[in-house]
Each structure stands twice: as structure tokens, then as C-alpha cells.
C-alpha positions, 0 to 999 in steps of 0.5 A: 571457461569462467576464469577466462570470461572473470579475466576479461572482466578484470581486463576491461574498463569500467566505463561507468565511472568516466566523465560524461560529455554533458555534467549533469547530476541524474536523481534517479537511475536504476532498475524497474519492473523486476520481479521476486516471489515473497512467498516466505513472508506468508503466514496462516492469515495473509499469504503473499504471492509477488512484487515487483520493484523499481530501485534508484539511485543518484549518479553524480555529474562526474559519473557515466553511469551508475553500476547497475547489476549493484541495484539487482544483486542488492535487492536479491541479497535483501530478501532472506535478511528481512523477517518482516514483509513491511521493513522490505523497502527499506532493506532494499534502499539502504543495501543499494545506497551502501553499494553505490558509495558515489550516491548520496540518496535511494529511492524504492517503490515496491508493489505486491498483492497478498490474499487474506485467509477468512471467513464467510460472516454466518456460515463459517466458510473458507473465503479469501479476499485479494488485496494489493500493497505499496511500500516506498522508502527513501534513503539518504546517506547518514540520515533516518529513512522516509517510508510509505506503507499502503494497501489497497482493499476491495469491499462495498459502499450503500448509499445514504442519499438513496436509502432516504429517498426510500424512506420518504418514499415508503413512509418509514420510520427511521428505525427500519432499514431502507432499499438504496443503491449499492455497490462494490466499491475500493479503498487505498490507505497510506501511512508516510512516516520516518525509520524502521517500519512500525506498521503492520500490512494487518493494520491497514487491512483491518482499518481499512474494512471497518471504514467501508459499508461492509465486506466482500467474501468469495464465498458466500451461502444464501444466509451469508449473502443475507447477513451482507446486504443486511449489514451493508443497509445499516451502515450506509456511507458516501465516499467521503463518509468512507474516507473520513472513517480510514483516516480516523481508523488509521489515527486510532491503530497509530496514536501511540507510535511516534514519527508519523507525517502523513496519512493518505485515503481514497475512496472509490465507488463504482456507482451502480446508477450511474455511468462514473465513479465517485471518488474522495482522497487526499494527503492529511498530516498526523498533526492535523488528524490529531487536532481535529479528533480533538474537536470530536 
């Protein structure tokens, strides 16, 4: 039976690879949404559940179309090859460019979410902390890949404005902690730089909590709770305290690697007295991150 269905398949014309009625070249064509467990990439710390990809490539304007169970398999074939979680879109991208010999570029964007394996602050408890990664890579034939690596982490942002307002208010020194408004509050970090990845996902995750007023753990005891509130009072911020903070955090994980173009941060909190959010975010390229630490 397979033979008979491999003989039509031989038999027939690939149509793919016939002049189309209007000659424009297509940038990206290819497969979205496709899923793949990633399972094998988990350690004791960081266990990693699914992605989903979406994988492109271009169709010159001589082409119908592209082949496109070639992007599909390529991707299958990518995962056992690549150890690290990170080098995956890249893998991906430079499988599916050599596949389509009529392509000149690949694109990839691969979206996952990993669960890090903690503990609560004073009691010891096990505790884990959902987070969301990006990567993206760009392949041109015969040149050096374009990367983005990113996560995305949830923790808390305490308000400066409000925690002097209490200061006036109940006549305190400037010692003692103060009451303000607190809340949970997300954080984004993206790293564009060029080759292999070079990059930790635990990195990120790492710079990205320390730029944030504190942490939220899934599991907390009452002096738990205590050592968060705590905690998160002293170290009051805004959203633009917290992006500064990732941007600078990132610099000083990456100041010794080279081929780094770009950070990106944004910071969201989700205001406990107010009915919106207060966002800060933007692109900063390395060079200017590392002049103005210089300023410092």
C-alpha cells in the first residue's frame, strides 16, 4: 500500500515549483502555531512544558510556492540535535534555510513557558514560579544569525509616591519603613544579539527578579508572607525604577560577551489604586547602556 501511494507521489507534478500568474517575491511563508513538548531540556531548577513555533521562509517570485511539510520536518529534526534550550531557534532557522535551497532568509519565533523550582524566603517550602520565554532567529544564507532571547516573569512593584505620602502623614523618620500601595506587577526582558546563543534563559530570569521590588512564591507561610511584605516596602520602585534597574542588571551578567545590539525591558504594574496599568518599556542598544553606566 505505501509503495503504491510513494509511486503517485513520484508520478506527480510538484507544483510548487511552477511560475506563478503574478511574479512577486513572498518574505515569509511557512507554518504557524505548531506545537512540540520540550520536556528534555528540563533540569532540577527549570522545567520546561511546550512551544509553539512559527517558521518562515522566502519564496522567490519564480516560485509558486514554498515546500512546506520541509519547514515541519525541519523543525522535528531540530529538537534532538540541540542540548541547549536557548540555540533552539536557531537550530530551527538554519535547518529550514538549508532545506529550501530557492530561499535566501528564515525567520523563526518560538514561544514557551518553563516553571522555576524554588523556594519560599524563610520557611524553606517548595515553591514554583511560572515564567514565559521568546526566542527569535533570522538566518540569511552565508551569514552570521540575528537572535532574540526573552522571558517574561511575574513579581511585585511597592510604590515610592505612596510610601512618602505616609511618611508625611504619620511624621516618620526616614529610617522606618513606610505603608503604600503594592501590587503584582510583570517584567519582559529581551537580549538581540548576533551568532550562536550566548545567553542563559537563567540569566534573564535571575536579572529580571532582582530588578523588581520582590518576588511572588506559590507557596508561603505566615512568616514568609511577613519577610515578602517586608522586603518588598524596602525597596520601593516605579515602573521606570524597574526598567532601568533589568536594563542595567542584563549589562552587568553580559558586559564581557561580545555581539550584543540590543536590550529590551518593559515593565507593567498592575495598579492596586487605580483602574490601569503603569507601563515603562523600550528598545536600548548595548552601546549606549555601556556609556551611560559610565556616567554612573
Amino acid at each position: 500500500m505505501s509503495n503504491e501511494w510513494k509511486e503517485v507521489a513520484n508520478n506527480s507534478k510538484d507544483v510548487q515549483y511552477e511560475r506563478p500568474e503574478s511574479r512577486l517575491k513572498i518574505k515569509n511563508v511557512g507554518i504557524d502555531g505548531f506545537k512540540f513538548p520540550l520536556a528534555k531540556f528540563s533540569n532540577d531548577i527549570i522545567k520546561y512544558s511546550a512551544a509553539t513555533v512559527r517558521a518562515t521562509v522566502d519564496v522567490p517570485m519564480q516560485m509558486r510556492g514554498a515546500n512546506m511539510s520541509r519547514t515541519a520536518i525541519g523543525i522535528i529534526e531540530s529538537i534532538p540535535d540541540v542540548k541547549r534550550i536557548e540555540e533552539l531557534a536557531g537550530a530551527i532557522a538554519e535547518r529550514i534555510l538549508s532545506a529550501h535551497e530557492y530561499s535566501m532568509k528564515s525567520r523563526v519565533n518560538l514561544k514557551g513557558e518553563g516553571f522555576l523550582y524554588t523556594e519560599s524566603p524563610v520557611s524553606y517550602l517548595d515553591s514554583i514560579e511560572q515564567f514565559e520565554f521568546n526566542e527569535q532567529a533570522i538566518k540569511i544564507r552565508d551569514k552570521v544569525e540575528d537572535n532574540i532571547l526573552g522571558i517574561k516573569v511575574t513579581g511585585i512593584s511597592t510604590c515610592p509616591c505612596g510610601s512618602e505620602l505616609m511618611r508625611t502623614k504619620l511624621k516618620s523618620n526616614m529610617e522606618e519603613i513606610q505603608p503604600t500601595h503594592m501590587q503584582r506587577a510583570t517584567l519582559s526582558i529581551l537580549v538581540n544579539f548576533y551568532g550562536k546563543a550566548i545567553i542563559e534563559i537563567k540569566d534573564l530570569l535571575d536579572a529580571a527578579y532582582k530588578s523588581m521590588s520582590g518576588r511572588v512564591y506559590s507557596t508561603l507561610k505566615r512568616a514568609d508572607e511577613a519577610f515578602v511584605i517586608y522586603s518588598s516596602l524596602q525597596n520601593t520602585k516605579f515602573v521606570e525604577d524597574i526598567y532601568r534597574s533589568a536594563v542595567n542588571e542584563i549589562y552587568t551578567k553580559l558586559a564581557n560577551y561580545s555581539g550584543i545590539k540590543a536590550v529590551y525591558a518593559r515593565a507593567e504594574s498592575f495598579e492596586s489604586i487605580h483602574g490601569y496599568n503603569a507601563v515603562a518599556s523600550g528598545w536600548i542598544d548595548w552601546e549606549s547602556i555601556r556609556e551611560t553606566i559610565k556616567l554612573t
